[in-house]
C-alpha positions as CSV (number, residue, x, y, z in Angstrom):
1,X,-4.6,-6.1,-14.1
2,X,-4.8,-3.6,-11.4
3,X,-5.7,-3.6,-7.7
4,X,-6.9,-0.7,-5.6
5,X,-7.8,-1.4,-2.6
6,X,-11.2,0.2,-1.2
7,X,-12.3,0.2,2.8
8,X,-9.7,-2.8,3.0
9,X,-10.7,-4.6,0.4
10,X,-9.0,-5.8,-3.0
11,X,-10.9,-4.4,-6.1
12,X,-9.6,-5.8,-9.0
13,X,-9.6,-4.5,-12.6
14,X,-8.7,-6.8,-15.0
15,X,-9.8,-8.5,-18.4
16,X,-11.8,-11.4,-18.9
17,X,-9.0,-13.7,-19.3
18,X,-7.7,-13.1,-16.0
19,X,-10.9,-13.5,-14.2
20,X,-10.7,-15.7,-11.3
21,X,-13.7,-18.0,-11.7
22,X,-15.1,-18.4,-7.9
23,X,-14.9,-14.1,-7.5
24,X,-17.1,-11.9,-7.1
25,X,-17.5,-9.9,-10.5
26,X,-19.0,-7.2,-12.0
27,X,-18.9,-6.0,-15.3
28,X,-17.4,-2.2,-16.0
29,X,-20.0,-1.1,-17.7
30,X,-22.5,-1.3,-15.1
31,X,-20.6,1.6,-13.0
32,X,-21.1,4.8,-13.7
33,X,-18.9,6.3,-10.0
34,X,-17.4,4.8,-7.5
35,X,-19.5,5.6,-4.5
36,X,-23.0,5.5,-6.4
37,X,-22.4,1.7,-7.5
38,X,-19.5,0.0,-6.3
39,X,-19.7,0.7,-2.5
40,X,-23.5,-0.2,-2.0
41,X,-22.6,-3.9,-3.4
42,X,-19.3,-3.5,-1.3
43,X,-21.6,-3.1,1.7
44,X,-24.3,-5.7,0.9
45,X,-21.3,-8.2,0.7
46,X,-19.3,-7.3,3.5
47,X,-17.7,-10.9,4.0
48,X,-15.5,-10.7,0.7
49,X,-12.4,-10.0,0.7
50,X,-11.6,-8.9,-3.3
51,X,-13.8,-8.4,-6.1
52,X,-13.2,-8.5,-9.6
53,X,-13.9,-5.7,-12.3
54,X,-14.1,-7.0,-15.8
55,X,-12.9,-4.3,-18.4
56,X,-10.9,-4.5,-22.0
57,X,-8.9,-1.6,-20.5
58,X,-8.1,-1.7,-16.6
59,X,-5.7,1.3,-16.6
60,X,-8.6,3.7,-18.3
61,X,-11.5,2.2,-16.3
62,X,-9.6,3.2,-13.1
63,X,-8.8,7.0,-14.8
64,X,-13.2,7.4,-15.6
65,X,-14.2,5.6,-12.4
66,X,-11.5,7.7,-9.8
67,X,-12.0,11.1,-11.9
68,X,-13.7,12.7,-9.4
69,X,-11.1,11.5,-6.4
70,X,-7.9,13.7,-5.8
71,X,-4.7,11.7,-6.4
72,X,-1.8,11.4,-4.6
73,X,1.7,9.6,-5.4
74,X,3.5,8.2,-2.4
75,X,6.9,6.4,-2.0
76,X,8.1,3.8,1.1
77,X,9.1,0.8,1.7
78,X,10.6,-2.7,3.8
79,X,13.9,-1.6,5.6
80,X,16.2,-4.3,6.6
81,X,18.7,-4.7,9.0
82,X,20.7,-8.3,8.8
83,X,17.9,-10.6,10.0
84,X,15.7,-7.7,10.9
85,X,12.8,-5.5,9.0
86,X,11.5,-2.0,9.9
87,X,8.1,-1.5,10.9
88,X,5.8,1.6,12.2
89,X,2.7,1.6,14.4
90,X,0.6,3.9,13.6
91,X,-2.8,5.3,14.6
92,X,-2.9,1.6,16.2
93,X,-1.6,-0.6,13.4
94,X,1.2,-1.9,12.1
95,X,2.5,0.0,9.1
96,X,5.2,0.4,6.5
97,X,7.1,3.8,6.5
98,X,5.6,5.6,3.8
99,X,4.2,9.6,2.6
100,X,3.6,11.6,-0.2
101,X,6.1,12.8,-2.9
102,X,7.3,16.1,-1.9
103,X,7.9,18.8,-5.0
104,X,11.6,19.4,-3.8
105,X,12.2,15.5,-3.9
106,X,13.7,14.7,-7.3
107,X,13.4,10.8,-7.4
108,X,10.7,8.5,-6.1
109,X,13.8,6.5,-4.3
110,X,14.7,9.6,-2.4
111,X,11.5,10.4,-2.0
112,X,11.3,6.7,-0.3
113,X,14.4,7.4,1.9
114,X,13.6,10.9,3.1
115,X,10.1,9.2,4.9
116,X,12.0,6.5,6.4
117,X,14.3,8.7,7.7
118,X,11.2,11.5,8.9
119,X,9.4,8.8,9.9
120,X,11.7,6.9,11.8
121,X,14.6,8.6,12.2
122,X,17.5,7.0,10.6
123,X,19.4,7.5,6.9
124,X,19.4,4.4,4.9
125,X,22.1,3.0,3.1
126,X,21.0,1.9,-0.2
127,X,17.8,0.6,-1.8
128,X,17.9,-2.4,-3.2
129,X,15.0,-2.3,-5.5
130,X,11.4,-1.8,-6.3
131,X,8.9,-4.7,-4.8
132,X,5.5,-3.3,-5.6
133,X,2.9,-0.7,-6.7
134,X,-0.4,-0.2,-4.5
135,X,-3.2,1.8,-4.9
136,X,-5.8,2.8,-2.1
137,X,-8.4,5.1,-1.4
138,X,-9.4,6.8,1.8
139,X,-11.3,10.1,3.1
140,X,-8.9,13.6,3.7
141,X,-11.0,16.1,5.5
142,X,-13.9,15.1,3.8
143,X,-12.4,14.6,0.0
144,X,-12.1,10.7,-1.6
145,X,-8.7,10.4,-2.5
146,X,-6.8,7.6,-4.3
147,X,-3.1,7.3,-3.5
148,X,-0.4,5.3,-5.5
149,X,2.3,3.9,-3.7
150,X,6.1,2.9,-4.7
151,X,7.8,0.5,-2.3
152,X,11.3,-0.1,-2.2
153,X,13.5,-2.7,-0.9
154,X,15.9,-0.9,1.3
155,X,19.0,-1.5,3.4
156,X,20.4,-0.3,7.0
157,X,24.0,-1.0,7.9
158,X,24.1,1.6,11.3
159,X,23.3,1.0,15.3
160,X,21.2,4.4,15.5
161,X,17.7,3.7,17.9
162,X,15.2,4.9,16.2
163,X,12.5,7.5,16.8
164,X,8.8,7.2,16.0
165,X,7.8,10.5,14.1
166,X,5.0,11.1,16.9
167,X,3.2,14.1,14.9
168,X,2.5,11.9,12.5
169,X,0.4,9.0,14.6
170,X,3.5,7.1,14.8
171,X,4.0,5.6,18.3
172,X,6.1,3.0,17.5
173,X,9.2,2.2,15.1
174,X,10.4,-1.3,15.8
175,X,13.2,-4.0,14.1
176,X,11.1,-7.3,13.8
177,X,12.4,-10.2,13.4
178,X,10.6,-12.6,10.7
179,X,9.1,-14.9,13.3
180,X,7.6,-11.7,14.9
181,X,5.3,-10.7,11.9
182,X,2.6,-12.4,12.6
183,X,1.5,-9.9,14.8
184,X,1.8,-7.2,12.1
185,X,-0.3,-9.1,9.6
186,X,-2.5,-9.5,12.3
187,X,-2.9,-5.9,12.9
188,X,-2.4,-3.8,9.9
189,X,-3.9,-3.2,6.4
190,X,-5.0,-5.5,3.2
191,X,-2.1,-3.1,1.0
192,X,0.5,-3.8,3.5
193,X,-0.2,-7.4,3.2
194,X,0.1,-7.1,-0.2
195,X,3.2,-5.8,-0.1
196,X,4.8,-7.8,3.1
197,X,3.6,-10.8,0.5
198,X,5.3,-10.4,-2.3
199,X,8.6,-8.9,-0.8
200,X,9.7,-12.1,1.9
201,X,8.5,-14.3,-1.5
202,X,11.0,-12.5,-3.3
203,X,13.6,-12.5,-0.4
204,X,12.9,-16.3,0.0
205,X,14.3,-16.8,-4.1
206,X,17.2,-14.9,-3.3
């Protein structure tokens, strides 16, 4: 099962099996691209909030149906500090430090750390682990592009303020406490939700 997540929304790709019953489905073969078939039934349902794809193989459906989309690989992640977590504002919503894969970087994790650190001005310590893989599509100067995302679980041990990377839309890096976040969910994108989701369920197990 795969999700990508298209003007906000969760598109699943998934087998039969794993169909949730009460979704909103649509069978693989009836697509033949992405904006010819599935947007127009995005836009006629606009209330939804994911949508299921049914196909025996999710990971090739998502290869012929994004062919024509440029790809991108990107690497970020949750920062903590003690009782504290990283978060950006950008272009107006609440983000997760993140960009693309650089061909000088020679890891995804310090590919991961070297945004944080553009982004928001400090060095991290150490990464603690991987808590998810997202995929989502938006519009670069006029080209449909698909971006995969690694986020890490990272630490910061140091008392450095931090500084918003303003070039980059970023007017805001701020430590948040967990009782604070409700404004970010309130304010930020279905991915990032994702990701906020399963991470402080993970942290809660520890």
């Amino acid at each position: 099962m795969y999700k990508v997540f298209i003007e906000n929304r969760a598109i699943i790709f998934a087998e039969e099996n794993n169909i949730s019953s009460n979704s909103l489905t649509i069978a693989s073969d009836k697509l033949v691209s992405i904006e010819k078939d599935l947007l127009p039934i995005l836009h006629l349902n606009e209330k939804i909030s994911e949508m299921f794809i049914v196909c025996e193989n999710p990971e090739l459906e998502i290869q012929r149906l994004f062919s024509d989309y440029d790809k991108i690989t990107a690497a970020g992640g949750i920062v903590r500090r003690k009782n504290e977590f990283l978060f950006i504002k950008r272009n107006g919503l609440w983000d997760i430090p993140k960009g693309k894969i650089e061909e000088t970087d020679d890891s995804l994790e310090n590919a991961a750390l070297r945004e944080v650190e553009e982004e928001c001005g400090i060095k991290c310590s150490e990464i603690v682990g991987i808590i998810a893989v997202t995929y989502h599509t938006y519009t670069y100067e006029g080209i449909p592009t698909l971006k995969k995302t690694y986020w890490f679980s990272m630490l910061y041990e140091g008392k450095k303020s931090l500084k918003p990377q303003l070039e980059e839309g970023i007017t805001k890096a701020k430590w948040l406490k967990r009782e604070d976040l409700d404004n970010v969910r309130k304010n930020t994108f279905a991915s990032i939700l994702e990701v906020m989701a399963i991470y402080f369920e993970e942290l809660t197990d520890e």
